[in-house]
N, C-alpha and C positions, 0 to 999 in steps of 0.2 A: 427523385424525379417526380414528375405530377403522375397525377392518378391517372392519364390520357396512353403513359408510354404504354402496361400490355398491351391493349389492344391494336396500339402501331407495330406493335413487333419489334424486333430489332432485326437491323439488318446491318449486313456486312458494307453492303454498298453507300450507307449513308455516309456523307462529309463529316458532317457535324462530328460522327459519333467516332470517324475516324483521328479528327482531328483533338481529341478529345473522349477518351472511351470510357475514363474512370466515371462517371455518373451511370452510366449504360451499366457498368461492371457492378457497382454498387447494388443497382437495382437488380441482376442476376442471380448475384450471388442470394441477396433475399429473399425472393422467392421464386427461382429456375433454375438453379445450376445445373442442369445437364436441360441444356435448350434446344428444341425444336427446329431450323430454322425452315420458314415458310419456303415449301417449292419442291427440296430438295434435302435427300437422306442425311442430312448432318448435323448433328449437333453440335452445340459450342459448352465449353467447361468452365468454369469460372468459379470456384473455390480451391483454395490451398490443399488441400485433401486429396479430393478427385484428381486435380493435375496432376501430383505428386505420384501420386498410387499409380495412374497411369503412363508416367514417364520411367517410372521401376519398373515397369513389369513387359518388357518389349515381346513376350514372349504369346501373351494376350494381345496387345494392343501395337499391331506392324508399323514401322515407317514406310514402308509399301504399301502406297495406296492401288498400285492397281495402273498406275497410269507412266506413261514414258518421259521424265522430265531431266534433259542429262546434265544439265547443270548443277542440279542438285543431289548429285550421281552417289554422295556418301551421305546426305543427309536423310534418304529416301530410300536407305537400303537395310535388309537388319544382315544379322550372322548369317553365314559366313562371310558373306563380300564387304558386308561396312567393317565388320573385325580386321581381315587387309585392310580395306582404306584406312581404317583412323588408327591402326598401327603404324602406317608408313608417314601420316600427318602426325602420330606423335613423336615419332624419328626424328622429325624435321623440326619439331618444337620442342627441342632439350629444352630445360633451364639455364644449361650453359649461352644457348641459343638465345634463348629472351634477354635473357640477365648482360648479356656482352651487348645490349642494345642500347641499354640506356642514356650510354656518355651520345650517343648519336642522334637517340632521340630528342635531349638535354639541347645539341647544340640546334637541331631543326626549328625548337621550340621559343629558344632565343632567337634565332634571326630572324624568323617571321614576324614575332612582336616588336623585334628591333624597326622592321622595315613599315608595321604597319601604323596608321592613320588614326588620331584621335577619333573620326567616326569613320565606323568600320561595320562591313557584313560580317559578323563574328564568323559563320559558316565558311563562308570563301575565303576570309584572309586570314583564319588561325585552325578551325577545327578540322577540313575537308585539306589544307594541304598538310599538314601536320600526321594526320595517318596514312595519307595515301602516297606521301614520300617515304614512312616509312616501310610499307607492304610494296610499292614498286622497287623497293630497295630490294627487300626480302627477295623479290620476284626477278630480279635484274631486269628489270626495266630499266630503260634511261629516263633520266630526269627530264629531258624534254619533251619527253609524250606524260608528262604528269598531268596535265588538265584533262587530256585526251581521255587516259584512265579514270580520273574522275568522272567526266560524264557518261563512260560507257559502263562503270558499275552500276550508275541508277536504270539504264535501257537492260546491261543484263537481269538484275533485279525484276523489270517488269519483264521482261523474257516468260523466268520462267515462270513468274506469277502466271502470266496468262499463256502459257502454256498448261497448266491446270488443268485447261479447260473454263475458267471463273472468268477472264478476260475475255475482251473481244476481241474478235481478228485484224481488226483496225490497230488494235493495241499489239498485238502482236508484229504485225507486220514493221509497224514503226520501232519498235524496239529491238526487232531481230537486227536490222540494220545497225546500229551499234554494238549487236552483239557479235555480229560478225568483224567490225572493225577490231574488239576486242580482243578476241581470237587473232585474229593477223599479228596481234601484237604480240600475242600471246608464245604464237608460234614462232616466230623468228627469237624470241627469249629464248624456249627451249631450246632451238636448234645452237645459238651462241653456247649454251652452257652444254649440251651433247660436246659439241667442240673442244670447248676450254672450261672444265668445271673451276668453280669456285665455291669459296666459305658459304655458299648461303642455302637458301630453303629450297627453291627451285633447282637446285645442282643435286641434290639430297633425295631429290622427288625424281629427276633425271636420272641417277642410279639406280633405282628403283625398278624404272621401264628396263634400264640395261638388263637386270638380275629377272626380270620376267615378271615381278610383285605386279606391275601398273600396265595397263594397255595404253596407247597413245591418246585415245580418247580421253580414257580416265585420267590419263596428268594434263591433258587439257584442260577437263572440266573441273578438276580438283586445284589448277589454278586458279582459271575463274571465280570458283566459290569461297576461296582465299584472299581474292580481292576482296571480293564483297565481304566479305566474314570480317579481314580485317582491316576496311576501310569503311564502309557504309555505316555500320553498328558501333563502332569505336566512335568517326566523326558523329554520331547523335547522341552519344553520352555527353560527350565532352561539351557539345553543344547545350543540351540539356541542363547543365553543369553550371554553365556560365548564363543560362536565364537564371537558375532558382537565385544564384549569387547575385546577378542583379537585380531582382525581384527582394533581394531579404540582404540589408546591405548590413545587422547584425550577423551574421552568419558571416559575410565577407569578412568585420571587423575579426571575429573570431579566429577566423581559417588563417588569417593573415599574422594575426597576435604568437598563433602556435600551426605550423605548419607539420607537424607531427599528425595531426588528426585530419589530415590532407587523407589517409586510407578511406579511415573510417567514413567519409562524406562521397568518396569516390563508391564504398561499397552500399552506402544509403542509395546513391543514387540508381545504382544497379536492382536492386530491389523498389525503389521507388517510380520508377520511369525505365525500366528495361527498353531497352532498343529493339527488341523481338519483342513482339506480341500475341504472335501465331504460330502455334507449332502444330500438325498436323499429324495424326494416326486415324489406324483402321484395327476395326474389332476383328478378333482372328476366326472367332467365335462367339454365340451369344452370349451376352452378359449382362448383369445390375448393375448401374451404377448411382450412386445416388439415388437407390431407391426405381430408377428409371430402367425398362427393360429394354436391351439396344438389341438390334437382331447383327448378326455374323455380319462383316462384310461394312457396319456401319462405319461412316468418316465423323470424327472427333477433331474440333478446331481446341485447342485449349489456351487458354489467354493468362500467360505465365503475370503480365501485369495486373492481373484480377486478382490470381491467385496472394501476387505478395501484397496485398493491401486487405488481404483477409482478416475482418477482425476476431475471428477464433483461431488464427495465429499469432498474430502481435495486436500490442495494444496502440489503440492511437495509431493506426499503420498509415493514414496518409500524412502523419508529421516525419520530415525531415529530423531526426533525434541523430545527433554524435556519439550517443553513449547507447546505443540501441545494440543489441546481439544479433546480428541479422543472418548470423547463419541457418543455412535451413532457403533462403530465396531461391529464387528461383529463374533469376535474371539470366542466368547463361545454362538454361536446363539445370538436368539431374540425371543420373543413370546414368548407362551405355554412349548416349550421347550429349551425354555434357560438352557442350564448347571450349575445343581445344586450343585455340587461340585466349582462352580467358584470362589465362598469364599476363597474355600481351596485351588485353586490352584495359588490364589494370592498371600493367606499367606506363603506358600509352596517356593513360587520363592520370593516374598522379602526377606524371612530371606533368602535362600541360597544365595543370591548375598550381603546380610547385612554381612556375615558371613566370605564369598570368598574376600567381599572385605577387613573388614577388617585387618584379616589373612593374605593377603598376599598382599607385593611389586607388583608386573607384575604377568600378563599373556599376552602369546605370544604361536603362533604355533611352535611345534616344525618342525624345518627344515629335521629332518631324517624322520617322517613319514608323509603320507597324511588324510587328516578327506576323511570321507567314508559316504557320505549323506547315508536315509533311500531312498529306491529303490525296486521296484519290485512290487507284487501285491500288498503287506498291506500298498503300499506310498498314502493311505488315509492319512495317519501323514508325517510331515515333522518334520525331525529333524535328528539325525546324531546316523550313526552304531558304526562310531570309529570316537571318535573327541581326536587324539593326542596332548596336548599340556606341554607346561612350562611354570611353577607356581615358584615367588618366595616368599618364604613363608615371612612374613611377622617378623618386628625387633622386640624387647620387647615391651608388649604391650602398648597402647596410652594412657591409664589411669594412672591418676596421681598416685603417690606415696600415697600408703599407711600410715600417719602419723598413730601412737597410740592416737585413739579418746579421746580430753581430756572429762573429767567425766560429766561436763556441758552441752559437745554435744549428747553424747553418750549417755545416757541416754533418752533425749529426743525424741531421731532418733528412740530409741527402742519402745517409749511409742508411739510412732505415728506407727509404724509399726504394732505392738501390735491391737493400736485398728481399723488400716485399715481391719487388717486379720479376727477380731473378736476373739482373742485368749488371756488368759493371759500374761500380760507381765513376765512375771516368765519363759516361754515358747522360749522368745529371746535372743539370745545371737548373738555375735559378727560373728559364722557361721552359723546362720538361713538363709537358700534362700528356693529357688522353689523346690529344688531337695528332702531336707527335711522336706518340710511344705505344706501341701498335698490344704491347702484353697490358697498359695501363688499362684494364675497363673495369666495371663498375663492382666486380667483386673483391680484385684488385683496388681497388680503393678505398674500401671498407679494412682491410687489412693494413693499409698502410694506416688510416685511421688508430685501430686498435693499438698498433705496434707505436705509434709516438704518444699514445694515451698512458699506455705502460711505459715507456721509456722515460717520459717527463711527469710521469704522475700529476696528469690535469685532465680532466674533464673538458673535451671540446665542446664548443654550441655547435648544436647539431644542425641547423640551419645553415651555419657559413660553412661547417666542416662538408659538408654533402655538395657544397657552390664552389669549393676554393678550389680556382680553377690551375693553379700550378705549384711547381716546388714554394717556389718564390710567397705564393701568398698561404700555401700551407705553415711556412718557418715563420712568417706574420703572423697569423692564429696562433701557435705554440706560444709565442714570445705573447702576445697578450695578453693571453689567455695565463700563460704564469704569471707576468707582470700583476696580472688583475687579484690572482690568490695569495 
């Protein structure tokens, strides 16, 4: 940055720097890491170390600051009350739970690309309905208040930013108004699944209140913050995602060549561009930190994106690298409050870029319009208002031709399928998948995989084997795929 920024200061409210932090962080981390800000008791943290130190140590440094914010009712609380909450949100977030999502995530993710538009607001027409169908699912909401939801996370988001106290009343005011439409929606959910529980996340949190764990408030507001947790923050990755790709169309060519390192670029990201920026504690008592003497009582901003582009952490940390170890970031916390949704929002962004890539030729920015970063007070997230770009959709698809399974294959492929699922074989047929067989999900699939791997001693390609979307074009792959060895 030039020699002009100390003396401006930094400040939280700037556009520029929100729209854009990493120069700001840069120059903190060099020489201010535990900064000052002009006005008012806070300072901000911006090296890999200090964040770190201080998101282990909850016991020094509160999620209770001090102030009544109830939406963010488990993120703002420490032991014993967050220990309940994010006990009863990891209930709700088994592995069984994430991992049975996939084939559904899989098919959301195709028919929005099916549906969408050579030029396209990447945001609106893949990334925002794509997580927020799936967490209205999670939430049972109906599908046709999905936009609805969409825009009422970004008014709760500023809710409770400016409930803080850092916003203005103006700001408040207009955001409660959505937050309150939220809620209505919210409530009549619960009240459905009180009624008639079902399979999912909100029925699981509903039990919960029944057994006395949850006050009604708190499965309110712990829906709420579940929207946003897992629609707001997920749709800016993935968004995020699809600039750097069209920004670096090596890296497309890459991703696309070998879609196995679809994780790896997904976890790059998360360390690269974390969709949180801001996490918030209070000193319990006085302390050093970095050298800096903070008194009791002091609020700590800490900028988890500073932190992962520390270069006394990784080398070269603002490049994008496939081959980088990135554990240790810092994108969805660390400690007691690590982001329990993280599961989901990884599986969330690999299938969408599984999906994007394989669907389509390019992506590239479109030249008539410009992407429009997030900005303003809720740029606690980083990720984009309007990301204009060009999609070319993708040629017939990369799976082999369908032969008619002769009767020697076929047959076997069913009876293996058959007994992966648990189900009679009388029950399979040539269009059995996920969509009609309710035990088929995504763990289950991976087994059926195994079991014809070993059965026909071949090696599937793991691209078609994870797309093949029924019996039918699974006994097509085997038969190939022998044919080929």
């Amino acid at each position: 940055m030039s020699g002009a920024y100390p003396s401006a200061g930094f400040d939280l409210a700037n556009v520029a720097i929100q729209a854009n932090p990493y120069p700001a962080y840069a120059w903190l981390r060099a020489h201010d890491p535990v900064h000052r800000l002009a006005g008012v008791p806070m300072w901000v943290i911006s090296r890999h170390a200090e964040v770190e130190a201080v998101l282990r140590d909850p016991a020094t440094y509160a999620s209770d600051l001090g102030m009544h914010v109830p939406l963010m009712s488990m993120v703002m609380k420490d032991a014993r009350d967050h220990t309940r909450l994010r006990q009863t949100v990891t209930r709700a977030f088994t592995p069984r739970a994430v991992a049975h999502l996939e084939p559904r995530i899989r098919e959301v993710a195709e028919a929005l690309l099916e549906a969408a538009p050579e030029r396209m607001d990447f945001v609106q027409v893949y990334a925002n309905p794509l997580s927020v169908t799936i967490i209205c699912e999670m939430l049972g909401v109906p599908l046709d208040q999905r936009d609805a939801m969409n825009r009422h996370a970004r008014d709760a988001l500023l809710a409770s930013f400016a409930a803080t106290g850092m916003g203005s009343p103006d700001l408040l005011a207009e955001a409660q108004v959505g937050l309150t439409q939220l809620m209505a929606i919210l409530d009549a959910a619960i009240e459905r699944h009180l009624a008639a529980p079902t399979d999912n996340i909100i029925s699981t949190l509903v039990a919960e209140e029944a057994r006395g764990t949850l006050s009604r408030e708190e499965l309110r507001n712990l829906c709420a913050l579940l929207l946003i947790g897992g629609h707001e923050t997920t749709a800016n990755m993935i968004a995020s995602g699809a600039y750097v790709l069209a920004e670096t169309p090596s890296l497309w060519a890459r991703l696309k060549a070998d879609p196995a390192l679809i994780p790896r670029f997904v976890e790059e990201l998360a360390r690269l561009r974390p969709p949180l920026q801001r996490i918030a504690r209070r000193a319990t008592r006085p302390v050093t930190l970095a050298g800096v003497d903070l008194p009791a009582n002091a609020l700590l901003m800490l900028f988890p994106g500073s932190a992962n582009r520390d270069t006394e952490r990784w080398a070269d940390p603002d490049t994008l690298d496939l081959a980088r170890d990135a554990r240790g970031h810092l994108g969805f916390g660390t400690g007691v409050h690590t982001c329990p949704g993280a599961p989901l929002a990884r599986l969330e962004a690999r299938i969408a870029f599984e999906v994007l890539l394989a669907r389509s030729e390019g992506l590239r920015f479109d030249p008539a319009q410009r992407p429009i970063p997030i900005a303003g007070y809720a740029a606690g997230n980083l990720g984009w208002n309007i990301l204009p770009l060009l999609r070319t959709k993708a040629g017939p698809s990369l799976m082999p031709p369908t032969p008619d399974p002769t009767p020697d294959l076929f047959d076997p492929v069913c009876a293996i399928v058959a007994e992966s699922l648990g189900i009679d074989r009388a029950e399979i047929a040539a269009d059995t998948c996920a969509k009609n067989t309710p035990e088929w999900d995504s763990l289950a699939h991976l087994m059926i995989l195994d079991a014809l791997e070993k059965r026909f001693a071949v090696k599937l390609p793991r691209r078609a084997a994870y797309t093949a979307k029924d019996v039918g074009e699974l006994a097509a792959l085997v038969a190939t795929t022998r044919d080929a060895g």
